[in-house]
PDB file as gemmi writes it, atoms N, CA and C in Angstrom:
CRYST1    1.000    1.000    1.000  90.00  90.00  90.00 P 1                      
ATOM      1  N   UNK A   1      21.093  -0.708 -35.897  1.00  0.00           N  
ATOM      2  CA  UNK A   1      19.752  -0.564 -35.315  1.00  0.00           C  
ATOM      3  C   UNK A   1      19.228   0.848 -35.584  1.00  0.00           C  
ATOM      4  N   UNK A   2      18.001   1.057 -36.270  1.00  0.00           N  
ATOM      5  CA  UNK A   2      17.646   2.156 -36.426  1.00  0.00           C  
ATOM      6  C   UNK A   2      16.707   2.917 -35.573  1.00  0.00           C  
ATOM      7  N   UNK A   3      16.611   4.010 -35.325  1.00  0.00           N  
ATOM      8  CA  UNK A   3      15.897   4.583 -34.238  1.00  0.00           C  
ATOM      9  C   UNK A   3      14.269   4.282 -34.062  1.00  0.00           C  
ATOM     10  N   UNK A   4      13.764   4.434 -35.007  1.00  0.00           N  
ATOM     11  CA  UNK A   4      12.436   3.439 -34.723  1.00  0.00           C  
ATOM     12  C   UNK A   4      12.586   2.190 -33.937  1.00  0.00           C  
ATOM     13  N   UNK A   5      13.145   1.417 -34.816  1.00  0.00           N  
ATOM     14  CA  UNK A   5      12.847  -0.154 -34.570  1.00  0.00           C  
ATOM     15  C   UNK A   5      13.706   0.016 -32.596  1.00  0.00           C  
ATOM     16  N   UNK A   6      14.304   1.572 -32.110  1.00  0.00           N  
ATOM     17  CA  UNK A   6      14.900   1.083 -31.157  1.00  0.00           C  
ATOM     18  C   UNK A   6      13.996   1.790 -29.987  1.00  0.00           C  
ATOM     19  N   UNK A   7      12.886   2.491 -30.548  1.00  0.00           N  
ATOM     20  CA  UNK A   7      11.507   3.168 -30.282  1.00  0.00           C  
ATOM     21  C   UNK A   7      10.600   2.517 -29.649  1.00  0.00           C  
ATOM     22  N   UNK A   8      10.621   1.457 -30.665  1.00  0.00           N  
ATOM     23  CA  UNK A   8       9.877   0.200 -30.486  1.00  0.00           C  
ATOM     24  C   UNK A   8      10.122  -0.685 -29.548  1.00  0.00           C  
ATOM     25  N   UNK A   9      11.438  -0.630 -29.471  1.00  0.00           N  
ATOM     26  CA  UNK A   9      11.832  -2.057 -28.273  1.00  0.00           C  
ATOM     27  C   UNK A   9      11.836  -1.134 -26.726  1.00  0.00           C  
ATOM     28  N   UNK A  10      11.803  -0.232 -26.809  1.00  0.00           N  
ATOM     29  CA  UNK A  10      11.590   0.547 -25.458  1.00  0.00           C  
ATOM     30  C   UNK A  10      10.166   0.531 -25.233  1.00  0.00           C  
ATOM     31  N   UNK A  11       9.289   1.179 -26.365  1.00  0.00           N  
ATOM     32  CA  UNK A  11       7.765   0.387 -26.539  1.00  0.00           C  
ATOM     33  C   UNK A  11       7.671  -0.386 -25.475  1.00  0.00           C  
ATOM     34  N   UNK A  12       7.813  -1.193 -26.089  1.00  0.00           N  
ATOM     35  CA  UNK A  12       7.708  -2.867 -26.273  1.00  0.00           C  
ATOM     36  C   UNK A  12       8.394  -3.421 -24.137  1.00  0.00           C  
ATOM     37  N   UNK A  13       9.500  -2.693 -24.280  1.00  0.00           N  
ATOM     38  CA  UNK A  13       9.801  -2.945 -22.728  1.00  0.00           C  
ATOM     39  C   UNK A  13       8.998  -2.306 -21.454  1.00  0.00           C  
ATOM     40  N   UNK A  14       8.396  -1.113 -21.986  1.00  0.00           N  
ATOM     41  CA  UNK A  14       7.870  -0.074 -21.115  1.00  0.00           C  
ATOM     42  C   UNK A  14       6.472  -1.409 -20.989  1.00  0.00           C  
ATOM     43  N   UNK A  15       5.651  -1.428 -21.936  1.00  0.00           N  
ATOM     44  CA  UNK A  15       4.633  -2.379 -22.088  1.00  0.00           C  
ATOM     45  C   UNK A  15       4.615  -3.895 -21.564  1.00  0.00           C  
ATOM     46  N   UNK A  16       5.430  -4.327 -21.058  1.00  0.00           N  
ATOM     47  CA  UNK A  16       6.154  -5.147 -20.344  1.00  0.00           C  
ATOM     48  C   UNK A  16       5.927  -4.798 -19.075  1.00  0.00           C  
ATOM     49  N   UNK A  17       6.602  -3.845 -18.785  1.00  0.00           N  
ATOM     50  CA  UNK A  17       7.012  -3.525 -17.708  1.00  0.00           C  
ATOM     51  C   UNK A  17       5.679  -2.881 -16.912  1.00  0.00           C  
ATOM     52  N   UNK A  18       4.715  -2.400 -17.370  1.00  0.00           N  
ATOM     53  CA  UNK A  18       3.566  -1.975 -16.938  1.00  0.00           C  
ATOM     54  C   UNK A  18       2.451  -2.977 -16.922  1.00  0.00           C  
ATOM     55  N   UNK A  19       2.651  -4.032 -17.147  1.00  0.00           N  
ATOM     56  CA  UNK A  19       1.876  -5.080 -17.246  1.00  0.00           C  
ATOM     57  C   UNK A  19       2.400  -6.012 -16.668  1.00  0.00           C  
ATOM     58  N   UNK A  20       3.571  -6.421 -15.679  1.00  0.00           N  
ATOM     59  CA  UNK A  20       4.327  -6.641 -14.813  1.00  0.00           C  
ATOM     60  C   UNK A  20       3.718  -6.400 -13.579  1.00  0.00           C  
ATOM     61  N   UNK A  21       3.715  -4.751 -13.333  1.00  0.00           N  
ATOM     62  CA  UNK A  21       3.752  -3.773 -12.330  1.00  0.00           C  
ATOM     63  C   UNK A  21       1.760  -4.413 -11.602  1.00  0.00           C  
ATOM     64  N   UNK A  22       0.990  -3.909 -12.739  1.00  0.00           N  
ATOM     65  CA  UNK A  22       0.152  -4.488 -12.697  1.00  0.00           C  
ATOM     66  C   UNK A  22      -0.372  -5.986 -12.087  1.00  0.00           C  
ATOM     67  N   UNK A  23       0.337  -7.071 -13.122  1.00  0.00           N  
ATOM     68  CA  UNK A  23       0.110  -8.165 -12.273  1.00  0.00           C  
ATOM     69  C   UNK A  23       0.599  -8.361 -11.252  1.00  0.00           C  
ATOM     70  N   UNK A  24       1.690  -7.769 -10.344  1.00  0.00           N  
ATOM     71  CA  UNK A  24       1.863  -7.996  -9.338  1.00  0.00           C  
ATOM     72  C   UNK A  24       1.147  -6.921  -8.193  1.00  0.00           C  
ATOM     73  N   UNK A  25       0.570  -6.265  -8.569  1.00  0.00           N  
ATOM     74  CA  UNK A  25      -0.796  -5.161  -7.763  1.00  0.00           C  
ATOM     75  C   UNK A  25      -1.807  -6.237  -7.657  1.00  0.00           C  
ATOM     76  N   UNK A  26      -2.177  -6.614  -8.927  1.00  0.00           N  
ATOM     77  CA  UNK A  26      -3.196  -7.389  -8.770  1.00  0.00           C  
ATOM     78  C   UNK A  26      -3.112  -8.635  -7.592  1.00  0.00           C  
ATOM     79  N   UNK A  27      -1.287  -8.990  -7.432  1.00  0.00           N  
ATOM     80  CA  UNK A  27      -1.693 -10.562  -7.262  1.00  0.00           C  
ATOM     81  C   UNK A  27      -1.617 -10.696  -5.309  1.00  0.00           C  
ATOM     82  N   UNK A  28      -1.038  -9.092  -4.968  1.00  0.00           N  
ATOM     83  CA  UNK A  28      -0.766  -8.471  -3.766  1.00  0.00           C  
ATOM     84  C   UNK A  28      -2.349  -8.186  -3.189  1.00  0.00           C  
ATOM     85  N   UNK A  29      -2.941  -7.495  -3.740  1.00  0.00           N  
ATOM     86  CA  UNK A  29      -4.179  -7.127  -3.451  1.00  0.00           C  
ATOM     87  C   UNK A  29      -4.907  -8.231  -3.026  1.00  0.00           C  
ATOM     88  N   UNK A  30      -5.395  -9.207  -3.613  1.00  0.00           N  
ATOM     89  CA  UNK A  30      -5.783 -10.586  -4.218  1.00  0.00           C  
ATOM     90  C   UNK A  30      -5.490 -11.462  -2.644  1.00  0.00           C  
ATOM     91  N   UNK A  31      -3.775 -11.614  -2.429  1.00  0.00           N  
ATOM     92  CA  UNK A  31      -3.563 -12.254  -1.407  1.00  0.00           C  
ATOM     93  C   UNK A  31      -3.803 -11.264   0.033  1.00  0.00           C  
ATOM     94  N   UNK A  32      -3.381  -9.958  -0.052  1.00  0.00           N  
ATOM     95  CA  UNK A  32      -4.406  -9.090   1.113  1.00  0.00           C  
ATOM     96  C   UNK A  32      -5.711  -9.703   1.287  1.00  0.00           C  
ATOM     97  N   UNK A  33      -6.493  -9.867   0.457  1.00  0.00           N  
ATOM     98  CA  UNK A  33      -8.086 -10.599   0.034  1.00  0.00           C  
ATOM     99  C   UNK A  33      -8.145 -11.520   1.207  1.00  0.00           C  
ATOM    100  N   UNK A  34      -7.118 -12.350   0.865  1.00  0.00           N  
ATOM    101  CA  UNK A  34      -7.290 -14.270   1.281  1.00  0.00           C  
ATOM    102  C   UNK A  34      -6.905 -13.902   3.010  1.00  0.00           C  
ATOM    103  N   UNK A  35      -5.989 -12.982   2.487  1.00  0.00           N  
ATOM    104  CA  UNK A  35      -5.355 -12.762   4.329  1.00  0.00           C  
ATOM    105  C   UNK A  35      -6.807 -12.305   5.363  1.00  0.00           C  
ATOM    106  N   UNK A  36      -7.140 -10.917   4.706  1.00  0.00           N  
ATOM    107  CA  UNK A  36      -8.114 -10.296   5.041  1.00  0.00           C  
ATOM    108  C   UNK A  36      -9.802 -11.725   5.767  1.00  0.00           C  
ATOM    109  N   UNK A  37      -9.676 -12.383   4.532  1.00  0.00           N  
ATOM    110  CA  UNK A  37     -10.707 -13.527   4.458  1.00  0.00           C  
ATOM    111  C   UNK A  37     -10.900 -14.305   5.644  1.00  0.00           C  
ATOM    112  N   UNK A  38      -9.173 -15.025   5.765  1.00  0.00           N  
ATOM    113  CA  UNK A  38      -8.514 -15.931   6.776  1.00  0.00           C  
ATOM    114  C   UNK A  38      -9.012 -15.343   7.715  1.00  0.00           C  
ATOM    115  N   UNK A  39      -8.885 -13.954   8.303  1.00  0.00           N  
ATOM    116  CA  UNK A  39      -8.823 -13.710   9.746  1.00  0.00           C  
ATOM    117  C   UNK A  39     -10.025 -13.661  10.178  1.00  0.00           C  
ATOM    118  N   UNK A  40     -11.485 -13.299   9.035  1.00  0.00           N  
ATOM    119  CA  UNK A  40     -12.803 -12.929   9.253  1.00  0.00           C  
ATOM    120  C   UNK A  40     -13.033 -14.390  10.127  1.00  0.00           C  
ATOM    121  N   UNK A  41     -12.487 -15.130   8.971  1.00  0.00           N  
ATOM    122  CA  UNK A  41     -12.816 -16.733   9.502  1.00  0.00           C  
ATOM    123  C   UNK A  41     -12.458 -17.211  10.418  1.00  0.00           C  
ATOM    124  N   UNK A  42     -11.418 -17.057  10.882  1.00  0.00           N  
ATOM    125  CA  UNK A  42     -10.809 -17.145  12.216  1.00  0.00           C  
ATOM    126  C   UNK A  42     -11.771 -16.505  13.446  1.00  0.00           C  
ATOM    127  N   UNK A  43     -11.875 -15.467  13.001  1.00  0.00           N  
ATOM    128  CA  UNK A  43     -13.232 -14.605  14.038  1.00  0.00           C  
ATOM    129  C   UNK A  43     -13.744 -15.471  14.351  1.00  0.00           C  
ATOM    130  N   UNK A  44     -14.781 -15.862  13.337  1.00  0.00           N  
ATOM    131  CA  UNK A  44     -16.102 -16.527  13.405  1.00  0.00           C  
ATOM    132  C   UNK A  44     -16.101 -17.675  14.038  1.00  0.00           C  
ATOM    133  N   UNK A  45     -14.823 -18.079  13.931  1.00  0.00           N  
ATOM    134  CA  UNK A  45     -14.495 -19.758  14.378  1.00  0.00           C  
ATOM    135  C   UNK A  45     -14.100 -19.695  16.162  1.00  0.00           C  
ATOM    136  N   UNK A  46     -13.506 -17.986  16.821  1.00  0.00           N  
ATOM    137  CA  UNK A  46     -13.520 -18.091  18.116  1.00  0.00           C  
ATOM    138  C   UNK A  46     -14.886 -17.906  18.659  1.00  0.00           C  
ATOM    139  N   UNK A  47     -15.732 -17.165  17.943  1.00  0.00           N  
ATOM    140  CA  UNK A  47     -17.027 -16.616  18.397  1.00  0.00           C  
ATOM    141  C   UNK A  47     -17.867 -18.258  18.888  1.00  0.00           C  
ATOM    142  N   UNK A  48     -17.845 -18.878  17.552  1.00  0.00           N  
ATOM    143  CA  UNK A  48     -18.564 -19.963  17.381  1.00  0.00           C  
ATOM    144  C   UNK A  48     -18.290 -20.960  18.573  1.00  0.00           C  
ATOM    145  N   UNK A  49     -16.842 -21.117  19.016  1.00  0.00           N  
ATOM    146  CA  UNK A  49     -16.212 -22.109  20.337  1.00  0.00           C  
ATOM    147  C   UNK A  49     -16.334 -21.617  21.608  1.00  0.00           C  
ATOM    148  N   UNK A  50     -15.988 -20.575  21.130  1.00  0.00           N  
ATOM    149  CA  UNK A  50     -16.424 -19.868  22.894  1.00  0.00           C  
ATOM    150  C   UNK A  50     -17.591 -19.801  23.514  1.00  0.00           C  
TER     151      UNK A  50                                                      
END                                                                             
């Protein structure tokens, strides 16, 4: 294995790995969202019965 091509696969893992990191920010945030959402709705739904 030559040092490039082993350049590359660290590349190649780092780039992975940051695009990983990422989609799971994204998919955390996203479900904070739905959580965040849920409870507005929940509000609205004691306001509305009471």
């Amino acid at each position: 294995m030559t040092a490039d091509l082993l350049l590359q696969q660290i590349n190649n893992h780092r780039l992975g790995l940051s695009r990983a990191v990422t989609y799971i920010n994204t998919i955390s945030k996203f479900s904070h969202f739905t959580i965040h959402v849920q409870r507005e709705i929940i509000h609205d739904n004691r306001i509305i019965y009471h």
